[in-house]
C-alpha positions in Angstrom: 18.2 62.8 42.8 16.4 65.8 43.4 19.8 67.9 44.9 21.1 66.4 41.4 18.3 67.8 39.1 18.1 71.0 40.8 22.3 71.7 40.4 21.8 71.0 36.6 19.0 73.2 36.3 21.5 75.8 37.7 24.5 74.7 35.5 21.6 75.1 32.6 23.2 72.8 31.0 21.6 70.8 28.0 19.8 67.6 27.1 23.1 65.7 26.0 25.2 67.1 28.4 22.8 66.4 31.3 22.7 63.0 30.0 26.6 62.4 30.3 26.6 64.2 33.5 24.5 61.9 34.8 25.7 59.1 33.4 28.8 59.7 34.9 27.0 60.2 38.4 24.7 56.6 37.9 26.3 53.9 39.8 24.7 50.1 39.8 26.0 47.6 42.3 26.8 44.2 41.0 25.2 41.2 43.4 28.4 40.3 44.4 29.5 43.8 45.8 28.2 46.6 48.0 28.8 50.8 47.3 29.8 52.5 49.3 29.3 56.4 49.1 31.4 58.3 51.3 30.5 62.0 52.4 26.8 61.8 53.7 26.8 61.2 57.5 24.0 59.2 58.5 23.1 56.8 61.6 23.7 53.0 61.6 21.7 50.1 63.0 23.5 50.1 65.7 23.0 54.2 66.9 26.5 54.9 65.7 27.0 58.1 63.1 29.1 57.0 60.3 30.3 59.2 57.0 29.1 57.5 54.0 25.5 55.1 53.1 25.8 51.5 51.5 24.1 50.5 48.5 23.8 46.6 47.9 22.0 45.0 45.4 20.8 48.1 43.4 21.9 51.5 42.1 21.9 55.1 43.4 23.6 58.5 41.9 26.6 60.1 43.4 26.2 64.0 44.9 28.4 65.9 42.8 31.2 67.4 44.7 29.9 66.1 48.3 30.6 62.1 48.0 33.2 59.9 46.5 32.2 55.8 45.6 34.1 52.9 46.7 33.9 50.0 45.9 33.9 46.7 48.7 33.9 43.0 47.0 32.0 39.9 48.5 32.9 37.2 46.6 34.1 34.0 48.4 37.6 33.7 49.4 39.4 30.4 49.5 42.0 30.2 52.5 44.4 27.0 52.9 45.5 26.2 56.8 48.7 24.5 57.7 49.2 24.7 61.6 52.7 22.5 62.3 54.0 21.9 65.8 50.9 23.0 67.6 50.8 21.2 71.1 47.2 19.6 72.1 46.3 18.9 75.2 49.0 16.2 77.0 52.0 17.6 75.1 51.5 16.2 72.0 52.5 18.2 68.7 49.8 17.9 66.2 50.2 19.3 62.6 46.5 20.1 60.8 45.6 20.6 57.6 42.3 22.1 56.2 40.5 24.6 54.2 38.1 27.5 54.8 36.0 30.0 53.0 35.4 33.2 54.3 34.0 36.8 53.0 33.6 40.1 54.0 30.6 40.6 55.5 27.6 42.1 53.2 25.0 43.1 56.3 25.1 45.2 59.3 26.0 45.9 61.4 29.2 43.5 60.8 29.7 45.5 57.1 30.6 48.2 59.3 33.5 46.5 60.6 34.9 45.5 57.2 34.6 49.2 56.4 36.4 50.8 59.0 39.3 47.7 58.7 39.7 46.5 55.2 38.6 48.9 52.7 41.6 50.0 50.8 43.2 46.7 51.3 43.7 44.3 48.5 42.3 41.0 49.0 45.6 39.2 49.1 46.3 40.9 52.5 42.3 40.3 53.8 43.2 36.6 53.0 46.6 37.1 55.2 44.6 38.2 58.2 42.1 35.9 57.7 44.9 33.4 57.7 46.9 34.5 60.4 43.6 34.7 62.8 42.0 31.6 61.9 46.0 29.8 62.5 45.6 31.2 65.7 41.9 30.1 66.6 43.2 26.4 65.7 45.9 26.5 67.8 44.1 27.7 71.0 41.5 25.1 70.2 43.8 22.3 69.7 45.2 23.5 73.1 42.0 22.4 75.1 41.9 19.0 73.8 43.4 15.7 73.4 44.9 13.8 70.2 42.3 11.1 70.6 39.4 14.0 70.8 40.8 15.6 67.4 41.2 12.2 65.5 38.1 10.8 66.4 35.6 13.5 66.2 36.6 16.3 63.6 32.9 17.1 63.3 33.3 18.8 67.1 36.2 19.8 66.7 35.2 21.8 63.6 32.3 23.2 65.7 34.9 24.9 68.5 36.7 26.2 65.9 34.0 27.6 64.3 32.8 28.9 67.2 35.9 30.2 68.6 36.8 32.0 65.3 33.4 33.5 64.6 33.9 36.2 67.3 37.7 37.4 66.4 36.5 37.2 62.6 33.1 39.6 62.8 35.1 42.5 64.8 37.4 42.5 61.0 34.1 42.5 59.1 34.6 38.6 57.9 32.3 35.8 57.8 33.4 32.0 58.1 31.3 29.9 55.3 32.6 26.5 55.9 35.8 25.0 56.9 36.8 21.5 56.7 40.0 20.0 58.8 42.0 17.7 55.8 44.1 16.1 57.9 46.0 15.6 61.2 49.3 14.5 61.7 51.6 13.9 64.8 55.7 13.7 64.4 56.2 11.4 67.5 53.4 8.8 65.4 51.3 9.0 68.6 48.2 9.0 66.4 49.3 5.8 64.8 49.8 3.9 67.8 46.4 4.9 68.6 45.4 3.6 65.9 47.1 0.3 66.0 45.9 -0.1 69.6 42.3 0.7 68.4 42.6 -1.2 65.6 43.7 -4.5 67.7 40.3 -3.9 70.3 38.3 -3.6 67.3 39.0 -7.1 65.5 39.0 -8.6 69.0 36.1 -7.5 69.6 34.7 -8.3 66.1 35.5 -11.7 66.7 34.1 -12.4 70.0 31.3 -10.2 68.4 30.7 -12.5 66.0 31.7 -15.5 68.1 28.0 -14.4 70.5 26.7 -13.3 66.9 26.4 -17.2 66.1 26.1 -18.6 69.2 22.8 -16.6 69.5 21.7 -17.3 65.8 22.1 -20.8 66.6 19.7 -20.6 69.9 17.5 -18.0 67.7 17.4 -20.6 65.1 16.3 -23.6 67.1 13.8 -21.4 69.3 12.3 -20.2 66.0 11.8 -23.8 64.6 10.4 -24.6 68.2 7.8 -21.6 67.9 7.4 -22.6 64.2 6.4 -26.1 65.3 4.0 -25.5 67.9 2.5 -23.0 65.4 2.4 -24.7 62.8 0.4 -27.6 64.9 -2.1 -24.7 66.5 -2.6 -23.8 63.0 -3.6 -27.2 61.9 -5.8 -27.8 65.4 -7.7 -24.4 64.6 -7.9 -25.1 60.9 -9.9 -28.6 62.0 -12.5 -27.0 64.5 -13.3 -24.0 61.8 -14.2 -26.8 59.3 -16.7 -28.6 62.1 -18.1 -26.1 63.3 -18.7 -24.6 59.4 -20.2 -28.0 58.3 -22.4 -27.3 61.1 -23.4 -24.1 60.2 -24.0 -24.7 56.5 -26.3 -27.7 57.7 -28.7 -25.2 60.0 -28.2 -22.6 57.9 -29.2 -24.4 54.9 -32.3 -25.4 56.8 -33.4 -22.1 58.3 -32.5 -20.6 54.7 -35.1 -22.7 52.9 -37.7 -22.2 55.4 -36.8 -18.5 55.2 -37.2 -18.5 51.5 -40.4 -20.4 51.4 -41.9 -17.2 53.9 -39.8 -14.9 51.5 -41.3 -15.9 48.8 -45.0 -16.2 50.6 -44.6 -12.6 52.0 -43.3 -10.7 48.6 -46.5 -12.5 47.2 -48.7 -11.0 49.8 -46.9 -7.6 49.7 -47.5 -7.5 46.2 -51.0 -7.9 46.5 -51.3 -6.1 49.2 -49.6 -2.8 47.2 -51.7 -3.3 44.3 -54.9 -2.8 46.0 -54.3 0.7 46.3 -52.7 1.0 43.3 -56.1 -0.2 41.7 -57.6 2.3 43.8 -55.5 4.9 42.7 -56.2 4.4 38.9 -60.1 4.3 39.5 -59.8 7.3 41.5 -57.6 8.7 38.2 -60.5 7.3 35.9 -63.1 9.1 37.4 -61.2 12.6 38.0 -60.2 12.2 34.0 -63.7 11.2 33.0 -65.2 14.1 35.4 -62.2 16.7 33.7 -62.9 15.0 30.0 -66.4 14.9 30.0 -68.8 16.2 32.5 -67.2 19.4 33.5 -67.2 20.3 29.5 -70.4 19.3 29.3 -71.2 21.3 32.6 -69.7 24.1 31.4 -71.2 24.5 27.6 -74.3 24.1 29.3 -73.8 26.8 31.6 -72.4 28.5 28.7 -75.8 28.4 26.7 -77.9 28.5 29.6 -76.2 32.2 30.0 -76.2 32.9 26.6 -79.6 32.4 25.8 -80.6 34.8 29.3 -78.2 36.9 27.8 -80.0 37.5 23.9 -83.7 36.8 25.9 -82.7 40.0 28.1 -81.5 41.8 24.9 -84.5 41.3 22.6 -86.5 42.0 25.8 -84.6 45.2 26.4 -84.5 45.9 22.3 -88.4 45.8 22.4 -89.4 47.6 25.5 -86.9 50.6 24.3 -88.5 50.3 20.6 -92.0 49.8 22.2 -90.9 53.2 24.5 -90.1 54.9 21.7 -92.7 54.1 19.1 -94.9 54.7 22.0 -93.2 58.5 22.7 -93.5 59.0 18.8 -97.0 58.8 18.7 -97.9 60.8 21.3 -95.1 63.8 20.3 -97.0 63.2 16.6 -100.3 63.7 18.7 -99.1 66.6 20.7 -98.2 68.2 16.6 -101.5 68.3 15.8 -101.4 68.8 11.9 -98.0 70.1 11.9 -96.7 66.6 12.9 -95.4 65.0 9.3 -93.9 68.2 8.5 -92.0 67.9 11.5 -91.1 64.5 11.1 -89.7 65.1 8.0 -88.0 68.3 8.9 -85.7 66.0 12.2 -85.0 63.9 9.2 -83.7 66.6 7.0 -81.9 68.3 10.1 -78.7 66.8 9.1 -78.7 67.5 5.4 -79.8 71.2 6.3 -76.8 71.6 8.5 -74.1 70.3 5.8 -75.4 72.8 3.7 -75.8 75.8 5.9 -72.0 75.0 7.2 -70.9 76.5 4.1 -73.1 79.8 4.3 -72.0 83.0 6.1 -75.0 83.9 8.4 -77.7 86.1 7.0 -81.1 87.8 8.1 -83.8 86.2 6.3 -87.2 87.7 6.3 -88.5 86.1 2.7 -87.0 83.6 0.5 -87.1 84.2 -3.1 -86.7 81.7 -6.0 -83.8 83.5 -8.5 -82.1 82.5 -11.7 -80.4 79.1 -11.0 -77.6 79.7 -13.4 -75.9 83.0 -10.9 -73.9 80.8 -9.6 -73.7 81.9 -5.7 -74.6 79.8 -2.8 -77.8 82.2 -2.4 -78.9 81.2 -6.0 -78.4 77.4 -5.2 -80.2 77.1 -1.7 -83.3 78.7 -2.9 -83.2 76.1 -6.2 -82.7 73.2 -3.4 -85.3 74.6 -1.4 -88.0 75.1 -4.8 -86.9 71.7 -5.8 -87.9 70.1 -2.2 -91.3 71.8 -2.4 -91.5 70.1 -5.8 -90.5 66.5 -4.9 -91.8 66.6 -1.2 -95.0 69.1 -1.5 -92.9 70.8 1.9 -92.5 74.5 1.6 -90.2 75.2 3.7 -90.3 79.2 4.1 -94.2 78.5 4.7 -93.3 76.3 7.4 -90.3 78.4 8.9 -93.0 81.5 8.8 -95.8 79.2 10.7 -93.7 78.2 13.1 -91.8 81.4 13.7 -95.1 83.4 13.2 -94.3 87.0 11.5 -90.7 87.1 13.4 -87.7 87.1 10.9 -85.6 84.0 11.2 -81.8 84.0 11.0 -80.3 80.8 8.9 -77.0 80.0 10.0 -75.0 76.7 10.4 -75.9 76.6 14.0 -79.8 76.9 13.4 -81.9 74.3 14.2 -85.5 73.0 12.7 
């Protein structure tokens, strides 16, 4: 394929034309053929070198110019076989009639064969040779035995044949399918006085076949009513001590079967009892793990629940009080330690946060004195110092007295940091 692709790449030749080219190169075997493509030497089965390579079954594409397809066909061929005059063992001419179906051979290393010999050749003369050298295999068979070895057993006498003619046939590249002997014929009717001869033992020995046939169905017959007889009386004598002995049986085992009911029915009694004692058990044991899970571990538990609840709100009124008590107590001695001073500071931790919210919005000034202006300005100057007037007012606190007192003479800074 390759050596094929690479010459039309030289040729440069085009789409369609490569296309016919190589339709014209595309072989495809049929099933009942083999290809053969001569030119390429290669090396057989066998270690022989041969010109050409087989194809069966398939397809392949001829090398251009280097190999040359031939075609070799398998199909069955039917060969009729007429051997007159042909002498068997003892002198006797026999005439046979039969049929056989042969073909060329289709595997190696016997294809080989059929190459070198009958390619070329049409299949009327491969049928002539086949002929000829199967006519010749019968002959030497029939040589090496008897008429009464031919007549009576065609099936081995088949098998020599076959086996004599296998060997001469694969050196032409044939194979023998079947072949079936018709019929045999003698011109000196030695086969039919054979036959008569045989013909005469056999109904004499059918008759005094069937003569001891009846003789010994009569004995058979009377020895099988004898056995019959004897058996039949067995039978009956057998049949008689079963039914005894299962009267006797019945009567003890009806006996030891009430008795074993009475201590059945005693013993399920008692085992019935027996299995609901701790089944009762059971239950009260169930009784008092539901009653203990239903009601006295809730009960348990809410009490539990309020004993702890109560310690818990006794400890946090107790806690509550001693940290109000601590710092009511703390209160009155930092309003001690304040001296007269100690409402005014009071009230100026409780304006702390106020003051802050409004000093966030002021830029940080110096203040040495604060001054009550005109209200109506406007600025944020103008309406601290009307919020601080006003809280003097409401309050009696003056705030710049108190920042002075407790700063002494210093000038405090206001900013949204400062602290009271």
């Amino acid at each position: 394929m390759e050596v094929i692709i690479a010459l039309l790449g030289i040729l440069g030749l085009g789409s369609g034309a490569g296309y016919m080219v190589i339709r014209n190169l595309y072989y495809i075997c049929q099933p009942n053929e083999v290809l053969i493509f001569a030119g390429s030497e290669r090396r057989v089965s066998d270690g022989r070198r041969v010109g050409y390579r087989l194809v069966k079954g398939g397809s392949s594409l001829r090398v251009p110019l280097l190999e040359r397809v031939l075609t070799m066909d398998l199909t069955n061929m039917i060969i009729n076989l007429k051997v007159s005059n042909a002498y068997s063992k003892g002198g006797i001419p026999l005439t046979v009639d039969g049929v056989a179906n042969i073909k060329i051979a289709g595997e190696e290393p016997v294809i080989h064969n059929a190459i070198e010999r009958l390619l070329g050749k049409s299949r009327q003369e491969i049928e002539q040779m086949a002929k000829e050298t199967l006519e010749g295999n019968l002959r030497g068979v029939l040589a090496s035995l008897t008429p009464e070895q031919v007549n009576e057993d065609k099936i081995a006498f088949t098998k020599s044949l076959l086996d004599e003619a296998e060997e001469d046939l694969a050196k032409l590249g044939l194979v023998l399918d079947t072949l079936q002997i018709q019929n045999i014929t003698d011109d000196v009717r030695y086969l039919d006085s054979i036959g008569r001869k045989q013909q005469a033992d056999l109904l004499r020995d059918a008759r005094i076949a069937e003569a001891r046939a009846k003789a010994a169905s009569v004995i058979e017959a009377a020895e099988n009513d004898k056995k019959t007889t004897l058996r039949r009386i067995d039978r009956d004598i057998e049949i008689s001590k079963a039914e005894a002995e299962r009267r006797i049986k019945d009567a003890l085992t009806m006996r030891n079967a009430v008795i074993a009911e009475a201590e059945a029915q005693i013993a399920a009694e008692l085992a019935r009892i027996q299995a609901e004692v701790p089944v009762q058990q059971e239950r009260i044991k169930k009784t008092e793990q539901q009653l203990q899970a239903d009601v006295i571990a809730p009960a348990e538990a809410e009490c539990k629940q309020a004993i702890a609840r109560a310690q818990g709100n006794a400890a946090r009124i107790i806690e509550e009080g001693k940290a109000q008590a601590e710092g009511t107590r703390l209160l009155a001695k930092s309003w001690q330690a304040a001296g007269a001073n100690a409402r005014d500071i009071y009230l100026l931790q409780r304006l702390e946060p106020l003051l802050k919210t409004l000093a966030s919005a002021m830029p940080e000034v110096t203040v040495e004195n604060v001054t009550v202006v005109d209200a109506e300005q406007g600025n944020m100057a103008t309406k601290t110092a009307a919020f601080i007037e006003q809280l003097r007012q409401t309050t009696g606190i003056d705030l710049a007295a108190t920042v002075q007192k407790l700063g002494g003479d210093r000038p405090h800074r206001i900013s949204p940091e400062t602290k009271s």
